[in-house]
C-alpha positions as CSV (number, residue, x, y, z in Angstrom):
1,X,0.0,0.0,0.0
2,X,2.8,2.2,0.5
3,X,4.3,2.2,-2.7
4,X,1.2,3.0,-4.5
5,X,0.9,6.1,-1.9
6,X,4.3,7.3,-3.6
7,X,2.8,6.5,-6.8
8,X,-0.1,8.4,-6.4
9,X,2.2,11.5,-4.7
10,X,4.0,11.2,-8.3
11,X,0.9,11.7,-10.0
12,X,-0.5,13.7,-8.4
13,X,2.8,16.6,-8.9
14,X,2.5,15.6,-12.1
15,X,-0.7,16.5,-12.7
16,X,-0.3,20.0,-10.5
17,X,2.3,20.6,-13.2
18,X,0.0,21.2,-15.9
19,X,-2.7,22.4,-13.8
20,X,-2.1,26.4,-14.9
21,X,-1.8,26.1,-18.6
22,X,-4.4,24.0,-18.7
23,X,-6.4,26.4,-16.3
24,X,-5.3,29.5,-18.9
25,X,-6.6,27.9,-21.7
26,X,-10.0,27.1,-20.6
27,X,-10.0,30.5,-19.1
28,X,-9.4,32.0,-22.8
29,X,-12.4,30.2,-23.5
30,X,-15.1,30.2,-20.6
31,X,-13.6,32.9,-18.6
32,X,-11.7,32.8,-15.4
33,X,-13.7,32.7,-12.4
34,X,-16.1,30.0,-14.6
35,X,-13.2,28.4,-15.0
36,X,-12.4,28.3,-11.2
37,X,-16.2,27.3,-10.6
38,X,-15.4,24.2,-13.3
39,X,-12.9,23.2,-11.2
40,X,-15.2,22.8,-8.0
41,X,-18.0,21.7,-9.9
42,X,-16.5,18.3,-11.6
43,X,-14.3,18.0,-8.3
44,X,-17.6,18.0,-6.3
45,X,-19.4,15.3,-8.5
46,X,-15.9,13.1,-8.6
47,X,-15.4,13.6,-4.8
48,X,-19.4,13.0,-4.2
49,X,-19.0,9.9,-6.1
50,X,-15.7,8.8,-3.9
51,X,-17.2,9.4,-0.6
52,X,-20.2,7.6,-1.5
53,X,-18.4,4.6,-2.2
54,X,-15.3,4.6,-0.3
55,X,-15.8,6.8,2.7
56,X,-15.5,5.5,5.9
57,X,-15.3,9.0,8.5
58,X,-18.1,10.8,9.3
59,X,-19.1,13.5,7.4
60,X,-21.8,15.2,9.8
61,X,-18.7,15.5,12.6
62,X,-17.9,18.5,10.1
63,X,-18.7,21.4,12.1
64,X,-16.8,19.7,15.6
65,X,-13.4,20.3,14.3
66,X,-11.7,22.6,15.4
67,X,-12.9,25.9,13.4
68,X,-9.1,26.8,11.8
69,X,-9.5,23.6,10.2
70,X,-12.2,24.1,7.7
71,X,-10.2,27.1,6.1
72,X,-8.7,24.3,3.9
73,X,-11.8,24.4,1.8
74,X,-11.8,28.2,1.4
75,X,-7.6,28.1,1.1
76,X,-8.3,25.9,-1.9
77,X,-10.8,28.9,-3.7
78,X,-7.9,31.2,-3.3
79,X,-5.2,29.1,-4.4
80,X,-6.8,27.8,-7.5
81,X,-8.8,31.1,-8.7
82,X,-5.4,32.9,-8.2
83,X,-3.8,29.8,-10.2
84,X,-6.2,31.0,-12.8
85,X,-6.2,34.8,-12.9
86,X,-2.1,34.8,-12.9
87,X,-1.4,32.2,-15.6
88,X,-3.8,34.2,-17.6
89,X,-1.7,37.3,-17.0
90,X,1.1,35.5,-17.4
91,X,0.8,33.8,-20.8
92,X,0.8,29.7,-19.9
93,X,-1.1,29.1,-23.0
């Protein structure tokens, strides 16, 4: 189990990699922020799909964590619409 952990890791950088020009060219296309909104959108449906099947935690515990630790999800806005915004500035594609 641990090597396909590393595996996964790989891919996973691998994958980040491209994440900006591919971001930039669908932003030429649909816009930035709808861009950014794609993103969450097909990540919520894949992710619905994987904790439907494969989750094992409990999801309605959400709001007993610790508050600091939900700013991952908002984090994750930030990071990828700013992902977004500057590879279009930037010229990725």
């Amino acid at each position: 189990m641990r090597f396909i952990s590393y595996i996964l890791a790989l891919l996973a950088g691998a994958a980040l990699s491209f994440e900006g020009a591919i971001y930039a060219e669908l932003g030429k296309t649909i816009g930035q922020i709808e861009t950014s909104f794609y993103n969450f959108f097909m990540g919520s449906i894949i992710m619905g799909l994987l904790w439907l099947f494969f989750g094992k935690g409990k999801l309605s515990y959400t709001f007993e964590a610790p508050k600091w630790s939900l700013l991952g999800g908002v984090l994750g806005v930030v990071y990828l619409t700013s992902i977004v915004v500057s590879s279009h500035s930037l010229v990725l594609a």
